[in-house]
N, C-alpha and C positions, 0 to 999 in steps of 0.2 A: 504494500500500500504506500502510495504518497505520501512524503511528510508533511506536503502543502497542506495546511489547515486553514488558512484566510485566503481567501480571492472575491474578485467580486465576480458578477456576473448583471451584465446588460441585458436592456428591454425597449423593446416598445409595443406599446399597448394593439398596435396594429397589425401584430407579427402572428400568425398562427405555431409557429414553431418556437417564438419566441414564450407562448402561452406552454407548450406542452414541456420543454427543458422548467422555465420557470416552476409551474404549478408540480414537477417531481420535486425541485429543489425545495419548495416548500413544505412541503408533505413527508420530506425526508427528516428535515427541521424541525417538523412537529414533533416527531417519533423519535427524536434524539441522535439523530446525525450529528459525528463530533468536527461539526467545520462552523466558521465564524463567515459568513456568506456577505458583500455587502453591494446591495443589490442599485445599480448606476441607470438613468437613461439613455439614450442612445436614439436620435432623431432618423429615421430612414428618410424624411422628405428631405433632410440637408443634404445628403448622398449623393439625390441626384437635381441636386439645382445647379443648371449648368456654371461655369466658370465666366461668364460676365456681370451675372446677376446678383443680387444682394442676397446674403446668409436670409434663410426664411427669421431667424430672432431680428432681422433691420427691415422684415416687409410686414408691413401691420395686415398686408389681405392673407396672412399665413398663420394668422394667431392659434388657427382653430388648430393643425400642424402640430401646436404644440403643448394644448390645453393638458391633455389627460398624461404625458409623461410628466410633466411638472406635480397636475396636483398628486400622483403618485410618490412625489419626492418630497412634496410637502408635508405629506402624510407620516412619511420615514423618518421624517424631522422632528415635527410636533404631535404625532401620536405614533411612535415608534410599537406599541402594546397592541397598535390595530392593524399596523400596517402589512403583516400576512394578509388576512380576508381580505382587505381591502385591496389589495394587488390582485389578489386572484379575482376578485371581484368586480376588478375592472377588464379584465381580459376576457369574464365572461359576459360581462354587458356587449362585447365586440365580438364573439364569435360563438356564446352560445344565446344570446336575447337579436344578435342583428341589429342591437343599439347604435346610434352616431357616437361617436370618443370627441367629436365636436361641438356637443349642446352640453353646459355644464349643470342644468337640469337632471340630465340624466347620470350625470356624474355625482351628483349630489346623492342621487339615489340610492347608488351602492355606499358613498361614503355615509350614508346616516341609516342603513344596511349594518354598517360594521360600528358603529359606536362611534362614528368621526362625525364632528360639527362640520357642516356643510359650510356657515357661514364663516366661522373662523378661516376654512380653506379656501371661499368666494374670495376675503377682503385680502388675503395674503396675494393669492392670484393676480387680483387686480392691481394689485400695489408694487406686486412684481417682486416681491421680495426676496424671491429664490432665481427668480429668472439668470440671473448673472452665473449661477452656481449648476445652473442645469446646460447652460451653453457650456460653460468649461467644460466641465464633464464629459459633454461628449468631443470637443474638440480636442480634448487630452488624447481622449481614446484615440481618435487619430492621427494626433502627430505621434505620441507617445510609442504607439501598439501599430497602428497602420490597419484598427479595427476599420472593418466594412461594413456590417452587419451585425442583428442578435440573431440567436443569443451568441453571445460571445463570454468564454469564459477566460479570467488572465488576472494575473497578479503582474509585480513591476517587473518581469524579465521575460514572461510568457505568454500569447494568449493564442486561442483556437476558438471558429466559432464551430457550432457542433447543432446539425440536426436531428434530431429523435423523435422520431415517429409518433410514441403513445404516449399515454395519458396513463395519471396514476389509477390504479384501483382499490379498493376497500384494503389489498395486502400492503402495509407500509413499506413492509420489510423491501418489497421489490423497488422502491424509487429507492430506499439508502443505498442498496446493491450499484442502481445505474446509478447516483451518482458516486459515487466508492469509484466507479469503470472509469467516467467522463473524467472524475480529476487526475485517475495514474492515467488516463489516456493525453490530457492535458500538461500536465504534469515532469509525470516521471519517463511515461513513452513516447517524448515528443520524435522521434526519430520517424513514427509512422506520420507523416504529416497528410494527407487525404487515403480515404478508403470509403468509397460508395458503391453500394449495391448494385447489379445490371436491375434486379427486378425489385420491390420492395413487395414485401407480404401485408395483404390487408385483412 
């Protein structure tokens, strides 16, 4: 096993893969997985906004872009005690309700869902108070790491992004297994650097 015990690991709420790696990693956490996880945003529209145009944080018609990773980090901030459910909770408002991630209405929903004050997370939002800290973050990740994408797992010397197919089930024990794999796969076997399936099993 890896000695790696802290890494973080990226998201954006928009990511269906970014949902399935996250929502083990969380489940694994519940159950007493011994790693210190800390969970970063990571904007996919900044990706691909071509190279004359303005970062989507200096275009005001790109807000909506980047409503629901922020207040996810808000969350991590000032109610760190809710911030599981409420993670998971926003990635099922986007891929299992078919919810917008750009009405904060709806965002609201899951956070007072999980015990988060909506409006304390509205006036922060509004006020922007994290905004500066949610741009770093992902801008590190790329000059830093030369991350692309979530999920992407990586501490200061390493990272991989890693897709995984399933979704946890009632057995815990199986998400600490995958993640136990993902971090020596990240880790300690970085020598394997891609390995994709010809067919995937559904």
């Amino acid at each position: 096993m890896s000695d790696v015990k802290t890494f973080y690991l990226n998201y954006d709420y928009r990511c269906p893969f970014a949902r399935n790696l996250n929502e083990h990693v969380v489940t694994a956490l519940k159950a007493g997985a011994p790693y210190n996880v800390i969970f970063t945003p990571f904007n996919l529209s900044q990706v691909h906004v071509p190279e004359d145009a303005p970062p989507i944080w200096d275009d005001p018609d790109r807000e909506g872009d980047l409503m629901a990773n922020e207040v996810g980090y808000i969350v991590s901030k000032k109610f760190p005690d809710q911030f599981y459910d409420t993670h998971i909770g926003l990635f099922r408002l986007r891929h299992d309700e078919g919810k917008s991630l750009r009405k904060f209405d709806e965002l609201a929903r899951v956070l007072e869902t999980n015990g988060v004050d909506s409006e304390v997370v509205r006036n922060l939002l509004g006020a922007k108070t994290y905004s500066k800290d949610v741009r770093g973050l992902h801008e590190s990740q790329v000059s830093e790491h030369d991350i692309f994408g979530v999920p992407t797992v990586y501490d200061d010397k390493k990272a991989a992004f890693i897709r995984i197919m399933s979704r946890p089930t009632s057995d815990s024990s199986a998400s600490i297994e995958l993640l136990e794999r993902a971090v020596d796969q990240v880790f300690k076997y970085s020598v394997f650097n891609e390995i994709k399936h010809s067919k995937v099993e559904r």
